[in-house]
C-alpha positions as CSV (number, residue, x, y, z in Angstrom):
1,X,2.9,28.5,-33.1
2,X,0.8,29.3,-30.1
3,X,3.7,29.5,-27.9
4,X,5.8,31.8,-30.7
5,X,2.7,34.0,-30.5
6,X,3.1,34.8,-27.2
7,X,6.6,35.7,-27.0
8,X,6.2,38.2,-29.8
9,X,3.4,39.2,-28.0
10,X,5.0,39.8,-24.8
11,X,8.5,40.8,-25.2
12,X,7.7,44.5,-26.3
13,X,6.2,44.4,-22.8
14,X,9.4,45.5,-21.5
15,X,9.2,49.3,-22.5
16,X,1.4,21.3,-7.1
17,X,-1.0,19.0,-7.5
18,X,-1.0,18.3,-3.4
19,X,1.0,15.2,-4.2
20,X,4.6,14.5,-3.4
21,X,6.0,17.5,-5.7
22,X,8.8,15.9,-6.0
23,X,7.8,12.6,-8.1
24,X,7.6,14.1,-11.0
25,X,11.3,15.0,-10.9
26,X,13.0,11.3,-9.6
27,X,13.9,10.4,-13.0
28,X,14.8,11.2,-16.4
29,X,13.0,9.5,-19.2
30,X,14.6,9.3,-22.7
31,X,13.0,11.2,-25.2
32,X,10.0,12.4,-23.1
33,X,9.4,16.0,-21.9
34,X,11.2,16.4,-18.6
35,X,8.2,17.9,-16.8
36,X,10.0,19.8,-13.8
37,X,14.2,20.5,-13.2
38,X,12.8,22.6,-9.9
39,X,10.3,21.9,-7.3
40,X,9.4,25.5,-6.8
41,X,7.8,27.9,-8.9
42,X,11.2,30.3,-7.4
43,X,15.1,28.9,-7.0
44,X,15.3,31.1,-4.4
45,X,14.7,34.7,-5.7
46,X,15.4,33.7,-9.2
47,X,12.0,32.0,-11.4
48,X,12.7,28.7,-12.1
49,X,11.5,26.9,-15.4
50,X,8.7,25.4,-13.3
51,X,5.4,26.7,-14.5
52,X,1.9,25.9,-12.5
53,X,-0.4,23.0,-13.6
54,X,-3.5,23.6,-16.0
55,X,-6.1,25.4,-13.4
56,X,-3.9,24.9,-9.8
57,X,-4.2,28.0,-7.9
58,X,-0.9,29.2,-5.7
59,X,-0.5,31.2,-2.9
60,X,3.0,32.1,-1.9
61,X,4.1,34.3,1.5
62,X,7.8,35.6,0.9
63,X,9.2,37.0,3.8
64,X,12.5,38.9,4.3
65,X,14.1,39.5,7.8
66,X,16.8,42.3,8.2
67,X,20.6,42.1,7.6
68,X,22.4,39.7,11.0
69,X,25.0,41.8,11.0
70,X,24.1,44.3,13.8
71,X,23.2,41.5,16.2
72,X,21.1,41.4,19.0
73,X,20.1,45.0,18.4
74,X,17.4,43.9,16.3
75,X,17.9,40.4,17.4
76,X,19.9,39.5,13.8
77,X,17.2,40.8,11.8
78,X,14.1,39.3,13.1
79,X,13.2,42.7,14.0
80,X,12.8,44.1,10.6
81,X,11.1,42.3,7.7
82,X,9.5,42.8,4.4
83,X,6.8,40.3,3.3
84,X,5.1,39.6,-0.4
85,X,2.2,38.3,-1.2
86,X,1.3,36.7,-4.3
87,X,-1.3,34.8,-6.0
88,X,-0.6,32.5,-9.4
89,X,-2.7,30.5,-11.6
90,X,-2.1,28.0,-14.2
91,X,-3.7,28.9,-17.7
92,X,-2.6,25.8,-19.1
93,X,0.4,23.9,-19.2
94,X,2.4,26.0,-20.5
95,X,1.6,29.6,-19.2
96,X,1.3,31.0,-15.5
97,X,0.7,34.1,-14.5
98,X,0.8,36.1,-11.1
99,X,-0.2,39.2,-9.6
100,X,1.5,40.0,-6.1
101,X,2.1,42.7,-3.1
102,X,5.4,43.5,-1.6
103,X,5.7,45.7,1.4
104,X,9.3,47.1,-0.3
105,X,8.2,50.6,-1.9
106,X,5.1,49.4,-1.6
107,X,5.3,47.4,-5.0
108,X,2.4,45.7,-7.3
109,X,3.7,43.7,-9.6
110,X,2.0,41.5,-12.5
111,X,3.9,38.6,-14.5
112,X,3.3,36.3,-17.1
113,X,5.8,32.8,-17.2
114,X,5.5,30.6,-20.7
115,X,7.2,27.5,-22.0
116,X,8.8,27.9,-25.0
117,X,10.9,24.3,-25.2
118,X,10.3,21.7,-23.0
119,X,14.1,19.6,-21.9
120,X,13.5,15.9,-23.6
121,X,10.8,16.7,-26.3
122,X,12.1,15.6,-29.4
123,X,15.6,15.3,-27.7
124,X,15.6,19.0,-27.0
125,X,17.9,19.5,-24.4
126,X,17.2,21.8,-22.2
127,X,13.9,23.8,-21.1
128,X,13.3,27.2,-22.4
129,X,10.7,29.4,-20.4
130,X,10.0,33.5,-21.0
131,X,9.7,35.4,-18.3
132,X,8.0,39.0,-18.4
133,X,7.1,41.1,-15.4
134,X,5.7,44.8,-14.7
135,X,6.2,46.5,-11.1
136,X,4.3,49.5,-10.4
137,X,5.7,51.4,-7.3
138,X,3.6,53.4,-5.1
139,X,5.6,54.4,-1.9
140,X,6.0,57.7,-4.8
141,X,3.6,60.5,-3.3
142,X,2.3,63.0,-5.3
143,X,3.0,65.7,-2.2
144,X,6.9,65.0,-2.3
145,X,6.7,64.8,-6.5
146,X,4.3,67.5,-7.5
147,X,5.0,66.4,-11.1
148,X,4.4,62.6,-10.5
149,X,2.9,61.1,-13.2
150,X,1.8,57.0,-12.9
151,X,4.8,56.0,-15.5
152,X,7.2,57.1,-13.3
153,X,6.4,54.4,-11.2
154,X,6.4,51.8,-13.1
155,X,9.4,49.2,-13.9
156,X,9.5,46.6,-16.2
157,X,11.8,42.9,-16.5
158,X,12.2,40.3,-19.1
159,X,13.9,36.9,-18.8
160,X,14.7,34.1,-20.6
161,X,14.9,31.1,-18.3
162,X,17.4,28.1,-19.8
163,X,17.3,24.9,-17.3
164,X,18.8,21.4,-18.0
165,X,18.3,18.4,-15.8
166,X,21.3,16.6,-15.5
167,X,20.5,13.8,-13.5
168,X,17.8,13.0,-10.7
169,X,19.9,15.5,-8.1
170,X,20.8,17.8,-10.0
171,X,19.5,21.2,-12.3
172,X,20.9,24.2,-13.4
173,X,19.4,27.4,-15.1
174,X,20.9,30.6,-17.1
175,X,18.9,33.6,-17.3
176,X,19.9,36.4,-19.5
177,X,17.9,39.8,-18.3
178,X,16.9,43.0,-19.3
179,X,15.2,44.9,-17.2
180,X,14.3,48.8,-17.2
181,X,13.2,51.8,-13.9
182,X,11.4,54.5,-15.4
183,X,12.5,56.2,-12.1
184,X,16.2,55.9,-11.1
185,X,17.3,56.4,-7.2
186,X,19.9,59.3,-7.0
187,X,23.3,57.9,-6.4
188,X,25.1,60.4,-4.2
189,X,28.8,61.1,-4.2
190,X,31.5,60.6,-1.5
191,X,29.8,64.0,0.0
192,X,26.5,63.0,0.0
193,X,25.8,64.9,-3.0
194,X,23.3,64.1,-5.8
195,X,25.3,63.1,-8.8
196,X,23.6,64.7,-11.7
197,X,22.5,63.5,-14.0
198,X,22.3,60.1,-12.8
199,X,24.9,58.1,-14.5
200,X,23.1,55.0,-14.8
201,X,20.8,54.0,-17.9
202,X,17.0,53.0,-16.9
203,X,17.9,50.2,-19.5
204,X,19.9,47.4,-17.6
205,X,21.3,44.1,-18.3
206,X,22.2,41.3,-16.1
207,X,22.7,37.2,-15.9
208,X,21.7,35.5,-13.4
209,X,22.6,31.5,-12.7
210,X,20.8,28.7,-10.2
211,X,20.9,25.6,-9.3
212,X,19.7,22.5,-7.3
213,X,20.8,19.6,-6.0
214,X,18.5,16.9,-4.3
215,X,19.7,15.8,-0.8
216,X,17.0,13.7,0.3
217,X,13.4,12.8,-1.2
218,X,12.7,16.0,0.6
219,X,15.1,18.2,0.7
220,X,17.1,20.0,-1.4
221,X,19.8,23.2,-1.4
222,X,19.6,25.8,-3.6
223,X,21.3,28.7,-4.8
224,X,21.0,31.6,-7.1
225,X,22.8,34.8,-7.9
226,X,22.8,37.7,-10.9
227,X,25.5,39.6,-12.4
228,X,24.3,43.5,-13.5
229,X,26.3,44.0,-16.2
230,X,25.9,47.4,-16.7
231,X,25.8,49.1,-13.4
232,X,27.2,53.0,-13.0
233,X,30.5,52.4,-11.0
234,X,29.0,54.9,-8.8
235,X,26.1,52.6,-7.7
236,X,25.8,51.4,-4.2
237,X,23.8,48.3,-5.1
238,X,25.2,45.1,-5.0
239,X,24.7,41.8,-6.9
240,X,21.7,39.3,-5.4
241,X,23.2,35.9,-3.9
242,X,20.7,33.6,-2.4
243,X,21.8,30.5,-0.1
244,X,19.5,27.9,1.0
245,X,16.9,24.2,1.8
246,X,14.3,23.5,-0.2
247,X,11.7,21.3,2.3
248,X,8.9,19.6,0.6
249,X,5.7,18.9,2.4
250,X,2.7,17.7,1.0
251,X,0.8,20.5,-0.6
252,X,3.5,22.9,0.6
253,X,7.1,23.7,-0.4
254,X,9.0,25.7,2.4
255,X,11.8,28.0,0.8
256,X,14.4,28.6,3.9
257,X,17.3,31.1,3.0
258,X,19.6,33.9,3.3
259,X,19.8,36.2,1.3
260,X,21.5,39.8,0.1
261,X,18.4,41.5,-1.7
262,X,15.4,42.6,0.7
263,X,12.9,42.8,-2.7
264,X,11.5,40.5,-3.8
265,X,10.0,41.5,-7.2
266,X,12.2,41.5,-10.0
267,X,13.5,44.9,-10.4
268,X,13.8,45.5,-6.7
269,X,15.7,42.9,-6.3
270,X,18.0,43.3,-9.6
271,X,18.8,46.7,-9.3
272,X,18.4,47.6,-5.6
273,X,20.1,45.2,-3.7
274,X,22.2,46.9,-1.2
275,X,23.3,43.8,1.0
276,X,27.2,43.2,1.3
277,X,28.0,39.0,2.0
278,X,31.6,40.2,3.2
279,X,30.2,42.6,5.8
280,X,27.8,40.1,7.3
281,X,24.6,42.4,5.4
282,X,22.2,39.6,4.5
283,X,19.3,38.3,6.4
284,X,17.4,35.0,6.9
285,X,14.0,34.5,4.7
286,X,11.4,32.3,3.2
287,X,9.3,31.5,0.4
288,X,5.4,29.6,2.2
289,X,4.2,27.9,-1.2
290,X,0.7,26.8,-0.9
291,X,-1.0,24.8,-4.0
292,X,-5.0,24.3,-4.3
C-alpha cells in the first residue's frame, strides 16, 4: 500500500554492498524476488530497475567526451567533455533517491526511483520500478532574459521502468516516458530563422529499450536507446543510442561507452540529443560508480 502511496504521490510531480555486485544476479531462483536484472544503478544513460540497498551511499562521476568525428582536431573528442556529479542514497529497499550536477546548461537535477513489483515475487514476472526526476537549468541568466522567472528553468521526467531477467546473461527493460521543458530551444528554419511559435509541445513522449548480456563474471555489454515519439519534424535533435562494457570491480562498477547524447540528466538527454551515429557524431564516455 506503501509503495501505491508513493506513486500517487509522485506522478503529479511531472507538471553495492562492496561485495562482488554481481552475485546477486548468477541465478534465478523460482518463486523468489529476483533482486537485481542490472549491475548498475544506469544501463548506460537509461535507469535501470536496480535500486540502492537500505542505507548504502553512491557516488557516481559521469563523464562525456566530444563527438570523434572531427579527429585529431580535438584529438576525437578527448578535448571536449561534460562531467556529472551525483550522490544517491538508499531509503530502504525499495526507494532511492539522488541529487546530482551536470556541467551541460549547468543542470541540478533531483530524482526519486521506487519498486513497485519485484520479477519472481509471487510469480510476478517482471520488475516494475517508477522513475520521477526534476532538472532545474541555470546556464538561463537573468541579463539575457530580463523576464526570467525560476519556472522557466525547470524540466520535469517520469518513467516507468519494466525489466525481466531471462536467464543468468541476460535482461531486458521497457520504459515508457513522459517528460516536459517549461523552456523550449528555438528550432530555426533552413535560413537560420526562428520558427515561431515553436512547433514542438513542452509535453513529450518517448520509449526507450535496454539490455544486458553477461560476458564474463565481470563483464558485460550494454545497450540502450529512446524513441521521441512526438518530436516537431522541424527538430534537430536526434534519438539517444548508447553502446558499451560494463566492468565490475569490487566496490566499483566502471560504465565504458559511446554514446550520441552529451546530457546526462534525463531531459537533456531525451530531448536534446543532437549526435548523428551515421555521421560519426558520438563520443566515448563513462559512468565511475562508487558504493559506501
Amino acid at each position: 500500500m506503501k509503495k501505491t502511496f508513493f506513486f500517487a504521490l509522485m506522478f503529479p510531480f511531472l507538471g553495492f554492498a562492496q561485495d562482488d555486485l554481481l552475485s546477486e544476479i548468477d541465478s534465478v531462483p523460482q518463486n523468489q524476488k529476483v533482486e537485481s536484472a542490472f549491475k548498475s544503478l544506469k544501463i548506460v544513460n537509461l535507469e535501470s530497475t536496480k535500486l540502492a540497498a537500505k542505507g548504502d551511499f553512491y557516488f557516481v562521476v559521469a563523464h562525456r567526451f566530444g563527438f570523434v568525428n572531427n579527429g585529431f582536431d580535438d584529438f576525437f573528442g578527448l578535448d571536449n567533455a561534460n562531467t556529472q556529479l551525483k550522490f544517491l542514497y538508499g531509503v530502504n529497499e525499495w526507494l532511492t533517491v539522488h541529487v546530482a550536477r551536470s556541467g551541460f546548461q549547468e543542470t541540478y537535477d533531483a530524482a526519486a526511483k521506487y519498486r513497485l513489483f519485484a520479477q519472481g515475487e509471487n510469480n510476478f514476472p517482471v520488475t516494475i520500478v517508477g522513475f520521477n526526476s526534476v532538472a532545474v537549468n541555470t546556464e538561463l541568466k537573468e541579463e539575457d532574459y530580463p523576464k526570467l522567472e525560476f519556472e522557466n528553468r525547470l524540466s520535469f521526467a517520469t518513467q516507468i521502468l519494466i525489466s525481466r531477467k531471462f536467464s543468468e546473461k541476460l535482461s531486458l527493460e521497457l520504459a515508457p516516458t513522459l517528460f516536459h521543458e517549461n523552456t523550449l530551444r528555438d528550432i530555426l528554419d533552413e535560413n537560420n530563422m526562428v520558427i515561431s511559435p515553436n512547433p514542438q509541445e513542452n509535453t513529450q513522449y518517448a520509449i526507450g529499450i535496454g539490455g544486458r548480456y553477461k560476458l564474463t563474471k565481470r563483464w558485460s555489454f550494454n545497450v540502450d536507446y529512446v524513441a521521441h515519439l512526438n518530436r516537431a519534424n522541424e527538430s534537430i535533435y536526434k534519438n539517444p543510442l548508447s553502446i558499451g562494457f560494463d566492468l565490475e570491480t569490487g566496490g566499483h562498477v566502471f560504465q565504458m561507452h559511446f554514446t550520441n547524447a552529451t546530457a546526462m540528466h534525463e531531459t537533456g538527454y531525451l530531448g536534446q540529443t543532437v549526435g548523428d551515429w551515421g555521421k560519426g557524431e558520438f563520443g566515448f564516455g563513462f559512468n565511475l560508480v562508487r558504493v559506501f
